[in-house]
C-alpha positions in Angstrom: -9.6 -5.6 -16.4 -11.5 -3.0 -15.7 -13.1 -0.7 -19.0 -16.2 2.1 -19.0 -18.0 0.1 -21.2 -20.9 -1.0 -19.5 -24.5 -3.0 -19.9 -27.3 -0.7 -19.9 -30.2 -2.3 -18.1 -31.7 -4.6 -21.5 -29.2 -7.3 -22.6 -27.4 -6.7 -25.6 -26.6 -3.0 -25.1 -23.4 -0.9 -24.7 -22.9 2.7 -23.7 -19.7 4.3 -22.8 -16.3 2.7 -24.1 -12.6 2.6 -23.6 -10.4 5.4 -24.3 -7.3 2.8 -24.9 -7.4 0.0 -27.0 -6.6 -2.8 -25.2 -5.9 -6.8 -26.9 -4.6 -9.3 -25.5 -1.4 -10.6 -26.6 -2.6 -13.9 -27.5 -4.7 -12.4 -30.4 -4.1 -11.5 -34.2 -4.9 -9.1 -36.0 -6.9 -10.6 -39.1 -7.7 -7.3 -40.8 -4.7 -7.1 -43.0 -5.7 -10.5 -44.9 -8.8 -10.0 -45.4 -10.2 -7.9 -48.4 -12.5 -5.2 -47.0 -15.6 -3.0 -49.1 -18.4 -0.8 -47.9 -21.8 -0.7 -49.4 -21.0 3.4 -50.3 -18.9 6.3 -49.0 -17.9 10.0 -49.7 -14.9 10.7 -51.3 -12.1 10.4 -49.4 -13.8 8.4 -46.7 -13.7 5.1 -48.1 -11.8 2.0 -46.6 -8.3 3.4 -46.6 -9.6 5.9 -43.6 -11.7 3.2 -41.8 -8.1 1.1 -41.9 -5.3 3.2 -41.5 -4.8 3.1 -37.7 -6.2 7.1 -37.3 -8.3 7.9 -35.0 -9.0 11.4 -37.1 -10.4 9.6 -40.6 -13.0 7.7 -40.9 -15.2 5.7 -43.2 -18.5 8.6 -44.0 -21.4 6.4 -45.8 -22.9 8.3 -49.0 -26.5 6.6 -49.5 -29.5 4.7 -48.4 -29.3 2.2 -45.1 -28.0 -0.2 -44.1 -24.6 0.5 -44.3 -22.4 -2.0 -44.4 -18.9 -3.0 -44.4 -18.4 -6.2 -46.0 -15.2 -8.4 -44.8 -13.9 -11.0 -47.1 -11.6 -13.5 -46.0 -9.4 -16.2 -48.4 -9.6 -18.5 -46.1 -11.8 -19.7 -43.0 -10.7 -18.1 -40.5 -11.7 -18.2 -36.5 -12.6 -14.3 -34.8 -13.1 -14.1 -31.5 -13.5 -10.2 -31.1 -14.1 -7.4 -33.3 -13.1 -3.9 -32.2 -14.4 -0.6 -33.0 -13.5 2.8 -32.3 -16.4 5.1 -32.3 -17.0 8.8 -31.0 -20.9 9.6 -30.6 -19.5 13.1 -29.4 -17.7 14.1 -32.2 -20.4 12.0 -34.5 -23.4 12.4 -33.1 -26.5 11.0 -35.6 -23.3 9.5 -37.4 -22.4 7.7 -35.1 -23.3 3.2 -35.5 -26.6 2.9 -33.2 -26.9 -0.7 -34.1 -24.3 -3.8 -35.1 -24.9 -6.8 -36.5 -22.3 -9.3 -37.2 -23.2 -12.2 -40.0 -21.0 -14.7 -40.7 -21.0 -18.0 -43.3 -19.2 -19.3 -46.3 -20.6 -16.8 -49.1 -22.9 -13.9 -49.5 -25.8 -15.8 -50.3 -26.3 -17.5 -46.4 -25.1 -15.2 -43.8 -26.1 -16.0 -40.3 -26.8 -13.2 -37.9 -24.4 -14.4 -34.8 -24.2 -10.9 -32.7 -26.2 -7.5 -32.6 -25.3 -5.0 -30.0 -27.0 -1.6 -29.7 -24.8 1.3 -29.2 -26.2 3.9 -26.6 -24.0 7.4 -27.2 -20.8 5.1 -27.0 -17.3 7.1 -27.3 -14.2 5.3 -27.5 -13.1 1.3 -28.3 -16.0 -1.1 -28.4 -15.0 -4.8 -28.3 -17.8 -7.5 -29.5 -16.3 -10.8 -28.4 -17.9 -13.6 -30.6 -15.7 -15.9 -28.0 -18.2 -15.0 -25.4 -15.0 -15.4 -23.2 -14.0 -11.4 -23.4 -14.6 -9.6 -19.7 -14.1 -6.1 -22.1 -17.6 -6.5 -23.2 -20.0 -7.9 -20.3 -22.9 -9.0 -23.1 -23.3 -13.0 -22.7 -21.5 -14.5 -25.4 -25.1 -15.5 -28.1 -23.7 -19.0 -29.2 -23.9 -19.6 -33.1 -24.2 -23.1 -35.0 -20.8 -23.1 -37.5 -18.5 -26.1 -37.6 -15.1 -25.7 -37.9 -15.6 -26.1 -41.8 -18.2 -23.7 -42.2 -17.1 -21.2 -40.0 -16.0 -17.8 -41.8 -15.1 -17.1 -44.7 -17.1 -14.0 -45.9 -18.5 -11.8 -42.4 -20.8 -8.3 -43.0 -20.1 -5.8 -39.9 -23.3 -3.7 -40.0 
């Protein structure tokens, strides 16, 4: 399956993207039971535009870096990709330059499993944490969790 994401030349790098979002049908969508915050944003551009399936809101930040979107989930819970539609055209020095994924069982001992530089992407961005995705051609960067321990709390950065 063929997208316009591609590697830049260093490993860990994505420019472009993929004007269609494109999931397999063997995968879930775990947003909807999770419970989702962000470390600040402007009125109006809080979680509710970052979730609602538009790609004309968005979540705007309103403070000092990082910015974060915090993830919460009830239960452990397996994710194999996380997908993100970004527009560096329309966003410009908005627009996410770097991601980090952490994962663990509570604020206090997030792991850093994935980082990915953007480079001017526009359009869906998939981070497979499978390592198994041919969307995103960054080798997968195993991650020591047990099935226990997996996730329960994750911090998309």
């Amino acid at each position: 399956m063929a997208t316009e994401s591609s590697e830049s030349e260093e490993e860990g790098k994505i420019t472009g993207g993929n004007p269609h979002l494109i999931v397999e049908d063997d995968l879930r969508e775990l947003g909807k039971k999770a419970a989702w915050s962000v470390s600040s944003c402007k009125t109006g551009n809080g979680v509710s535009s970052l979730r609602d399936d538009n790609l004309e809101t968005y979540w705007q930040s309103d403070g000092a870096q990082p910015h974060l979107v915090n993830i919460q989930f009830q239960k452990k819970v397996k994710l194999q990709l996380v997908v993100l539609y970004v527009d560096f055209k329309l966003d410009e020095s908005y627009t996410p330059s770097k991601i980090s994924i952490r994962a663990g069982d509570g604020f206090h001992n997030l792991k850093e499993i994935k980082t990915v530089e953007l480079v001017k992407p526009t359009g869906w961005v998939y981070l497979s944490l499978s390592g198994t995705d041919p969307r995103n051609p960054i080798p997968h960067q195993p991650f020591q969790f047990t099935s226990r321990e997996f996730i329960t709390y994750s911090t998309v950065r």
